[in-house]
The first five atom37 places (N, CA, C, CB, O) and aatype in JSON, in Angstrom:
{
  "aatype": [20, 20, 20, 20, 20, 20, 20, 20, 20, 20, 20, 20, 20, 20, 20, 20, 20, 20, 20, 20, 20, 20, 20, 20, 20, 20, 20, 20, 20, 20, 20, 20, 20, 20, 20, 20, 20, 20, 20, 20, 20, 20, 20, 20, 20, 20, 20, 20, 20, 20, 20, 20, 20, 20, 20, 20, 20, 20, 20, 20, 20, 20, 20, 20, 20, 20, 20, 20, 20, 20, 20, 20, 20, 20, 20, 20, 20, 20, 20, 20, 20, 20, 20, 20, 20, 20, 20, 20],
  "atom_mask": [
    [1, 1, 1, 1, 1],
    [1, 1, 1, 1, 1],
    [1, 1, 1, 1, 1],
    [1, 1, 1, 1, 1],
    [1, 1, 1, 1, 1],
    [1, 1, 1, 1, 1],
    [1, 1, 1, 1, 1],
    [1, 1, 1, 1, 1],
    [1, 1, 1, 1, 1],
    [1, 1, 1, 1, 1],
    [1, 1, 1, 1, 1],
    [1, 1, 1, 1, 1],
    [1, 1, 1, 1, 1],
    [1, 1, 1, 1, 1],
    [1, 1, 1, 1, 1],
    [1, 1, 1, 1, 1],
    [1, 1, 1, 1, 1],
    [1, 1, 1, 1, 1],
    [1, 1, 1, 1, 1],
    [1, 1, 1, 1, 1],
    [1, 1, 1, 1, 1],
    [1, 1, 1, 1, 1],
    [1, 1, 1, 1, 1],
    [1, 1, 1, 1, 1],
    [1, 1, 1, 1, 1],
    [1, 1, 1, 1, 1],
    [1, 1, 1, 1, 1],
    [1, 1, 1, 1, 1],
    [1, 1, 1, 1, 1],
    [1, 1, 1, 1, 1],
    [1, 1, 1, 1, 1],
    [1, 1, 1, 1, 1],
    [1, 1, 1, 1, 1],
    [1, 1, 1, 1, 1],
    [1, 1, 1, 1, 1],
    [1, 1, 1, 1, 1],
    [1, 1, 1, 1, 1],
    [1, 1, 1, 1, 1],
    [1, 1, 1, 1, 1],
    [1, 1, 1, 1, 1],
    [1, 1, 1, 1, 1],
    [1, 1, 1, 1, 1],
    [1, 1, 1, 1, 1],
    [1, 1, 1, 1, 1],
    [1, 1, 1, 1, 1],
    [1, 1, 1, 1, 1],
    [1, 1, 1, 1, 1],
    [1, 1, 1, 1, 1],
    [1, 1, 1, 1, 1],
    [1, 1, 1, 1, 1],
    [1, 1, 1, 1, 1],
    [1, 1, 1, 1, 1],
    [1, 1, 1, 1, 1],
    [1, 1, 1, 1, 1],
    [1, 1, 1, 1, 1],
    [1, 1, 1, 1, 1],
    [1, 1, 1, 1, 1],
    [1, 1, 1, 1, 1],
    [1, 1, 1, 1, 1],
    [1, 1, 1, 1, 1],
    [1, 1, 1, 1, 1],
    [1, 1, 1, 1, 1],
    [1, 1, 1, 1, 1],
    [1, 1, 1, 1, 1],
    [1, 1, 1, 1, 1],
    [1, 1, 1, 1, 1],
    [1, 1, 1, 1, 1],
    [1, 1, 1, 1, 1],
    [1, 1, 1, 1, 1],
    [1, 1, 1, 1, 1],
    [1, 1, 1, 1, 1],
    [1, 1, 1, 1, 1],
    [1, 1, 1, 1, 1],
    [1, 1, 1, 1, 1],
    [1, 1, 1, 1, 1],
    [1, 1, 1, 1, 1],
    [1, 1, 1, 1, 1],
    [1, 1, 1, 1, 1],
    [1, 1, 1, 1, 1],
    [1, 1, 1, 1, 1],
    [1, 1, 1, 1, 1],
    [1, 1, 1, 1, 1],
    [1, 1, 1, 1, 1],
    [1, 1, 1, 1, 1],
    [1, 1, 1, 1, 1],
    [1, 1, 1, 1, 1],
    [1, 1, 1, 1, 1],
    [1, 1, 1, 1, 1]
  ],
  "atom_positions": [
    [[5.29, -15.09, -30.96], [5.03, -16.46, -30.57], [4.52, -17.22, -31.79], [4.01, -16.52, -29.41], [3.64, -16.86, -32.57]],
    [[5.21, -18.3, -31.8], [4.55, -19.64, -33.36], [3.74, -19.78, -32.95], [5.06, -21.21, -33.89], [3.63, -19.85, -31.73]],
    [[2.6, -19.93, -33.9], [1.56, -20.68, -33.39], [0.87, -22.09, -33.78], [0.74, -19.9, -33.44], [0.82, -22.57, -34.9]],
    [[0.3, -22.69, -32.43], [0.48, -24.0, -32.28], [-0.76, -25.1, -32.59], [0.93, -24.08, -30.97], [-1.73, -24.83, -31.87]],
    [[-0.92, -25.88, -33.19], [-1.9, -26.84, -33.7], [-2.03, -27.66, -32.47], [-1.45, -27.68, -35.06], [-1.27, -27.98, -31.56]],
    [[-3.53, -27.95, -32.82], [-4.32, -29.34, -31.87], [-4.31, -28.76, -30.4], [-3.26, -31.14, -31.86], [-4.75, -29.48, -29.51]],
    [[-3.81, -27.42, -30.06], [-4.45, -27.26, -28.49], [-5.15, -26.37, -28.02], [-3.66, -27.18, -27.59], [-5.2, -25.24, -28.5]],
    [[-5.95, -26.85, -26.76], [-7.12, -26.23, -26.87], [-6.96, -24.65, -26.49], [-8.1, -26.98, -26.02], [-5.98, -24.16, -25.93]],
    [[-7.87, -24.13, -26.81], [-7.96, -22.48, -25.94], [-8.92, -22.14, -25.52], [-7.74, -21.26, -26.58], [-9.98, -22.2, -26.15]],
    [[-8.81, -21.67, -24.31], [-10.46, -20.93, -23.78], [-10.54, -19.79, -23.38], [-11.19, -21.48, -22.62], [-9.41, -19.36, -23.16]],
    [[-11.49, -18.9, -23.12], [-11.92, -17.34, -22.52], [-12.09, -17.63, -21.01], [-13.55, -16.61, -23.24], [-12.81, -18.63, -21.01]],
    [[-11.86, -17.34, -19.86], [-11.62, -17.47, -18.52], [-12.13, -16.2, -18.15], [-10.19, -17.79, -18.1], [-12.26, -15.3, -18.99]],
    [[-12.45, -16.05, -16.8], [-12.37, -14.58, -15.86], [-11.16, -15.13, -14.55], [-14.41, -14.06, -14.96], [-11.26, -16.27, -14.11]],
    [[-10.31, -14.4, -14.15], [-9.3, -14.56, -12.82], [-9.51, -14.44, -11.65], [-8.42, -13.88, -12.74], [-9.22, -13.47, -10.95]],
    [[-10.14, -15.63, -11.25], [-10.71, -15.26, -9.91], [-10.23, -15.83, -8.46], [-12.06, -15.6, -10.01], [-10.85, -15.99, -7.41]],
    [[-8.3, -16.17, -8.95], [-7.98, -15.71, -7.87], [-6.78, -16.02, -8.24], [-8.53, -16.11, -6.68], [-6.6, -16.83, -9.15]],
    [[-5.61, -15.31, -7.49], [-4.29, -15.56, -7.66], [-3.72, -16.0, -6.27], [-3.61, -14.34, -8.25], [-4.03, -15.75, -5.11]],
    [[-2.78, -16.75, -6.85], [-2.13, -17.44, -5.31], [-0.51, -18.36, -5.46], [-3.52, -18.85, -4.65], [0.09, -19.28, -6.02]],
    [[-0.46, -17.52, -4.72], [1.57, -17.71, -5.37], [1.97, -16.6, -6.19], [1.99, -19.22, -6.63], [1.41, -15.52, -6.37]],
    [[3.41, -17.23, -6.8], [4.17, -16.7, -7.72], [3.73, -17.25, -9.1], [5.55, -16.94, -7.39], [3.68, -18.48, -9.13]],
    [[3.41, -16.59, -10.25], [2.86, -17.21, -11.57], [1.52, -17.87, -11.76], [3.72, -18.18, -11.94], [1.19, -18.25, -12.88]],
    [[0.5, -18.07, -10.44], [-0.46, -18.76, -10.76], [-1.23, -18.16, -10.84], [-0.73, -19.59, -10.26], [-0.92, -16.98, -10.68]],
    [[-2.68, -18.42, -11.1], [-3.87, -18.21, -11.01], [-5.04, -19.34, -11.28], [-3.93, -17.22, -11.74], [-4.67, -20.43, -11.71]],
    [[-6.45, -19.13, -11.03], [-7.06, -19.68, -10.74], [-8.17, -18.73, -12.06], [-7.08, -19.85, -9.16], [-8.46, -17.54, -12.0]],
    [[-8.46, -19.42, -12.83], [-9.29, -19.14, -13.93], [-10.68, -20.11, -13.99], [-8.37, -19.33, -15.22], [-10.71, -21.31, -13.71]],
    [[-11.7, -19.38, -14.38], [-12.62, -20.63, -14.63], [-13.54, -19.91, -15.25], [-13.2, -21.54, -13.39], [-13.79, -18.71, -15.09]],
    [[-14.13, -20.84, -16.11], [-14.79, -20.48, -17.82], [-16.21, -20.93, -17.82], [-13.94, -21.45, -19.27], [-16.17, -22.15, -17.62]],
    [[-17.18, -20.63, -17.92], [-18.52, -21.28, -17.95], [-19.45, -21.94, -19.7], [-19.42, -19.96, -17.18], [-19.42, -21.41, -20.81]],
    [[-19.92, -22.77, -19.4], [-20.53, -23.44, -20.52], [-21.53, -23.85, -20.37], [-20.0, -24.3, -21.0], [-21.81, -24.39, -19.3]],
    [[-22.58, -23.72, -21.56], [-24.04, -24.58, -21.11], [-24.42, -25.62, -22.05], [-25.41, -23.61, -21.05], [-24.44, -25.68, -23.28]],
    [[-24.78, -26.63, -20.9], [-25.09, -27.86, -21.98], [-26.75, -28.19, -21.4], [-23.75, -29.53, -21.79], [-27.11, -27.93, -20.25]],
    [[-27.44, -28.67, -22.2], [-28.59, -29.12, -22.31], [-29.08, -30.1, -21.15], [-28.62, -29.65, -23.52], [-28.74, -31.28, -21.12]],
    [[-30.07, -29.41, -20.03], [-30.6, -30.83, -19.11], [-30.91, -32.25, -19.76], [-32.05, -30.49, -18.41], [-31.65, -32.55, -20.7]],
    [[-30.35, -32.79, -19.2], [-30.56, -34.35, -19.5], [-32.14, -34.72, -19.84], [-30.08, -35.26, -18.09], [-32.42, -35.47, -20.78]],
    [[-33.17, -34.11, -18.96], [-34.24, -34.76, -19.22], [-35.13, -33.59, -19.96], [-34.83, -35.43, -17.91], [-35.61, -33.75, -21.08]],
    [[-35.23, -32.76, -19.42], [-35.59, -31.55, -20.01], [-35.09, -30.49, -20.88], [-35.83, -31.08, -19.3], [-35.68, -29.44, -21.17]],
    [[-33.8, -30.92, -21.32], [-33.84, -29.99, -22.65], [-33.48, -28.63, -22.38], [-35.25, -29.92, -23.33], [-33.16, -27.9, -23.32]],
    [[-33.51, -28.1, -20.88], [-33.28, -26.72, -21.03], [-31.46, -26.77, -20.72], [-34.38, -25.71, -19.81], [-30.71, -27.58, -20.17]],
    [[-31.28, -25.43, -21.43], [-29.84, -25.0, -20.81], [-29.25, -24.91, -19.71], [-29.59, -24.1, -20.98], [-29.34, -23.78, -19.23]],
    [[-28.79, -25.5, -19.21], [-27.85, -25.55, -18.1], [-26.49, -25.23, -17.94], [-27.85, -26.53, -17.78], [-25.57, -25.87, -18.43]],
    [[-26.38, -24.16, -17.17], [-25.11, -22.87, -16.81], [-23.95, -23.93, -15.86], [-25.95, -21.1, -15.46], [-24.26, -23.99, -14.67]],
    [[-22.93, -24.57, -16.18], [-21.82, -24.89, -15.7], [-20.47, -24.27, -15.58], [-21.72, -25.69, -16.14], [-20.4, -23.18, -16.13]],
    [[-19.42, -24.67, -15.01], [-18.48, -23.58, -14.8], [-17.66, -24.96, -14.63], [-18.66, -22.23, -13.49], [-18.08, -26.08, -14.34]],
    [[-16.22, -24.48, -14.94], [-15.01, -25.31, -14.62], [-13.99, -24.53, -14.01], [-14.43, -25.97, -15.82], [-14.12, -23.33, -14.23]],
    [[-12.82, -24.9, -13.17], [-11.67, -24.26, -12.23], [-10.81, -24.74, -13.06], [-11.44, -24.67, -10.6], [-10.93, -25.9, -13.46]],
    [[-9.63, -23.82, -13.53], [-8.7, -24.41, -14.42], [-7.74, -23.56, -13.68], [-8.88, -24.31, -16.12], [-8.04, -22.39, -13.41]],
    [[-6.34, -24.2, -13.27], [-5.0, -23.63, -12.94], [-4.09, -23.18, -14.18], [-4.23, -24.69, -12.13], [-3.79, -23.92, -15.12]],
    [[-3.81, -22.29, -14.09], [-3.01, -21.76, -14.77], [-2.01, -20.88, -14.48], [-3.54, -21.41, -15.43], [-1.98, -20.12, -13.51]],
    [[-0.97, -21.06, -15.59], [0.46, -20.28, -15.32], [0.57, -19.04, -15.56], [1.51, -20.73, -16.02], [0.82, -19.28, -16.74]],
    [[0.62, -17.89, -15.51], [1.42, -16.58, -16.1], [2.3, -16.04, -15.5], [0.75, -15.54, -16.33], [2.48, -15.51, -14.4]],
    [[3.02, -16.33, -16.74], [4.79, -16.31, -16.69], [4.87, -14.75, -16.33], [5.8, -16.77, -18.46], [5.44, -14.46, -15.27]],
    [[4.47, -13.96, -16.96], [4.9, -12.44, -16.77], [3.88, -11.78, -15.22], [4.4, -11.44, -18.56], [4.01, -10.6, -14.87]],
    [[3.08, -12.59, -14.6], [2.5, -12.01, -13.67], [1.97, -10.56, -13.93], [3.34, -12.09, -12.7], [2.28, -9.49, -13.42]],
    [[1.17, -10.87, -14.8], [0.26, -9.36, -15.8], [-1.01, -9.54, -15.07], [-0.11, -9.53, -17.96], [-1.62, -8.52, -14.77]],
    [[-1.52, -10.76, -14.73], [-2.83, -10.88, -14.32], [-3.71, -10.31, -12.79], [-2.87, -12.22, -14.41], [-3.11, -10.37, -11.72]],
    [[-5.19, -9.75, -12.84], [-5.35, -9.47, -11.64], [-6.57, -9.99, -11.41], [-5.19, -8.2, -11.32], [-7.17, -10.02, -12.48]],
    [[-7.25, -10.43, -10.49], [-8.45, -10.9, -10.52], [-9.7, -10.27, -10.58], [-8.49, -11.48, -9.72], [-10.03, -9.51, -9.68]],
    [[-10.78, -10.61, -11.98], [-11.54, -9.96, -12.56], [-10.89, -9.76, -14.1], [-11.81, -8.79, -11.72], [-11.65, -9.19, -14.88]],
    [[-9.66, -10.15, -14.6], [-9.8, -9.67, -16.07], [-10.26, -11.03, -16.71], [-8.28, -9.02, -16.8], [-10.54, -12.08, -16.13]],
    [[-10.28, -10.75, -17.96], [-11.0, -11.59, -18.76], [-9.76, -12.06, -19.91], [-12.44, -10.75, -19.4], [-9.47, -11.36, -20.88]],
    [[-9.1, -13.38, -19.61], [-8.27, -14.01, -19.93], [-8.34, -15.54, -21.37], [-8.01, -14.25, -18.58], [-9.03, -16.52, -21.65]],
    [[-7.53, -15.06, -21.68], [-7.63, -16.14, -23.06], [-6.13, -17.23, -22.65], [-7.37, -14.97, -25.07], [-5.03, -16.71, -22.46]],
    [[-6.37, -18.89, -22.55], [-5.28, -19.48, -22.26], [-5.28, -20.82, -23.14], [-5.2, -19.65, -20.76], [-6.14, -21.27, -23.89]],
    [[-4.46, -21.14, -22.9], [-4.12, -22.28, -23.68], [-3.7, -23.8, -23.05], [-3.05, -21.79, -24.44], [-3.16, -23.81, -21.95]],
    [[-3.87, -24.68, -23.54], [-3.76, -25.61, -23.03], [-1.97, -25.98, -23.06], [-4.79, -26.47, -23.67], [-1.24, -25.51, -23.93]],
    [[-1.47, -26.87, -21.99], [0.34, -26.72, -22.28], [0.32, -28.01, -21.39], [1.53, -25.0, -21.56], [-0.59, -28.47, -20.68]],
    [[1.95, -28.59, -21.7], [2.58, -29.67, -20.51], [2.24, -29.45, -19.32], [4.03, -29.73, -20.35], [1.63, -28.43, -18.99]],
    [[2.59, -30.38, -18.51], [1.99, -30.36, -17.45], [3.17, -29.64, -16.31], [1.45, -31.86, -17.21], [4.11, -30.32, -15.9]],
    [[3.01, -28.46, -15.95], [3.88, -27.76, -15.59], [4.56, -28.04, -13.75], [3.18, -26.42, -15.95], [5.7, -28.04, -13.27]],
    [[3.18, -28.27, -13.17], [3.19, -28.49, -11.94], [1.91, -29.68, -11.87], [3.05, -27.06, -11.1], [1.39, -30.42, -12.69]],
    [[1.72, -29.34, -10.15], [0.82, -30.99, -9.98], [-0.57, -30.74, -10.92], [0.19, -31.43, -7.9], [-0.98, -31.59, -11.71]],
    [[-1.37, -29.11, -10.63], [-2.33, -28.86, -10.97], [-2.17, -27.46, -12.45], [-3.03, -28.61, -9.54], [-3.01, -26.73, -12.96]],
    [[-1.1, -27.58, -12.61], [-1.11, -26.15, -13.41], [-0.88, -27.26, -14.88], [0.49, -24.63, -12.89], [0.07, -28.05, -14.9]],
    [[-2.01, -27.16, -16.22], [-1.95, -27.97, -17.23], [-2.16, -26.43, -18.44], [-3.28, -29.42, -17.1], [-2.17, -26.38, -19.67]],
    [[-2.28, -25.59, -17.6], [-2.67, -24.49, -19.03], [-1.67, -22.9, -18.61], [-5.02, -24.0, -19.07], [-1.11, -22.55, -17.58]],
    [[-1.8, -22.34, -19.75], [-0.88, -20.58, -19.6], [-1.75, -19.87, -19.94], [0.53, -20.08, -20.59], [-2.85, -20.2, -20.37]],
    [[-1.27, -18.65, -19.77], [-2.23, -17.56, -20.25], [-1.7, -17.1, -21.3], [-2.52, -16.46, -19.36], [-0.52, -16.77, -21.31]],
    [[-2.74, -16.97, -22.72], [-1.94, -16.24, -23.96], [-1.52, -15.01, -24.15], [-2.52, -16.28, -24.96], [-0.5, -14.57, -24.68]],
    [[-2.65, -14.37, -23.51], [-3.21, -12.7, -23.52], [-4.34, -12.6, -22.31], [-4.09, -12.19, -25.25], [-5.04, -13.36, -21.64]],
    [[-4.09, -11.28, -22.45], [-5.4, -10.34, -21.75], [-6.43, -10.27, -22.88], [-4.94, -8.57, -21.26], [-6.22, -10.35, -24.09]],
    [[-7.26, -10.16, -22.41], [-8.42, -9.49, -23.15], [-9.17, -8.21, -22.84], [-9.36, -10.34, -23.16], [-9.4, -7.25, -23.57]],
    [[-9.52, -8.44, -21.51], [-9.92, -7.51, -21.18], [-9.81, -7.19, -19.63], [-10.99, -7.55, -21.69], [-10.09, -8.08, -18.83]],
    [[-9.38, -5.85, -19.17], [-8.76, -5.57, -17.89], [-9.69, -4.9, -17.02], [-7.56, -4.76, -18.03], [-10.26, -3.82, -17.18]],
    [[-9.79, -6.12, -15.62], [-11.17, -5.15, -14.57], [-10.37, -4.11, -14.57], [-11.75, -5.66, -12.67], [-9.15, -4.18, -14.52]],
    [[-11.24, -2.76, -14.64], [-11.18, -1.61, -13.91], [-10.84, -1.11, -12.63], [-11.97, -1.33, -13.98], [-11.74, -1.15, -11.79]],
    [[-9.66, -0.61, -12.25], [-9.46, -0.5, -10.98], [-10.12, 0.88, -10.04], [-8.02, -0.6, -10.97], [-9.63, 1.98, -10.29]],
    [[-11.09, 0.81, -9.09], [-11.56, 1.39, -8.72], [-10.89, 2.2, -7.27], [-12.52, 0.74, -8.85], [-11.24, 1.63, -6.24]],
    [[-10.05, 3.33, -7.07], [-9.39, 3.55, -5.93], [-9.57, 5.1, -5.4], [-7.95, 3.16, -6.19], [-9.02, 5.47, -4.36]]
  ]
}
């Protein structure tokens, strides 16, 4: 794969799949309370595509930002990173 300038990428966990190719990723960040200064733990829901349907919910996913594929799907998945453990 070329690789591509000016778009964004983030680290995700998969916490849920639904359909064919999708998933449901979401990444957490902390930004500073407004009045107080302390850190504050936020999270975002990001839709995303994977084309090869590699993903399961619980791995730890790296994606990229892309066209706008569907109504809510704006990002893909690049890679795995790291794969929950399947416990059976």
């Amino acid at each position: 794969m070329e690789t591509r300038k000016f778009r964004k990428s983030l680290q995700g966990v998969v916490t849920g799949k639904s359909g064919d190719k999708s998933l449901k990723v979401v990444y957490f960040y902390k930004i500073p309370h407004a009045l107080y200064r302390k850190e504050v733990r936020r999270k975002t829901v990001l839709h995303v595509h994977d084309e090869k349907n590699e993903c399961l919910v619980g791995d730890k996913v790296e994606i990229m930002e892309t066209r706008p594929l569907s109504k809510m799907k704006r990002w893909r998945v690049l890679r795995v990173i790291e794969r929950m453990p399947v416990s059976r």
